[in-house]
C-alpha positions, -999 to +999 in steps of 0.1 A: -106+057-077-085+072-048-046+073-051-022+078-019+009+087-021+039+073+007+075+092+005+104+080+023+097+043+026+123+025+037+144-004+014+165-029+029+188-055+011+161-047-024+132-055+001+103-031+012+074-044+033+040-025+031+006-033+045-030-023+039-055-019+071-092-012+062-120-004+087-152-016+077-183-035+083-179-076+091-180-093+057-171-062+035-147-064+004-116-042-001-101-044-032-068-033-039-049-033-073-018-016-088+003-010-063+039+008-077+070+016-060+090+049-076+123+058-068+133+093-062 
């Protein structure tokens, strides 16, 4: 399991938009599960 860590996102209005890129092979799986936003 690998965890990354983003500081200093940006929320508008309540809203925050994030996205997930992955390089891989054609036809490969990425899998992508608990996702959590923290304030500080």
């Amino acid at each position: 399991m690998e965890k990354i860590s983003l500081s200093h996102i940006k929320v508008r209005k309540g809203k925050v938009e994030i996205g997930f890129e992955a390089a891989g092979a054609a036809g490969a799986v990425w899998l992508v599960d608990d996702v959590e936003l923290v304030r500080e």
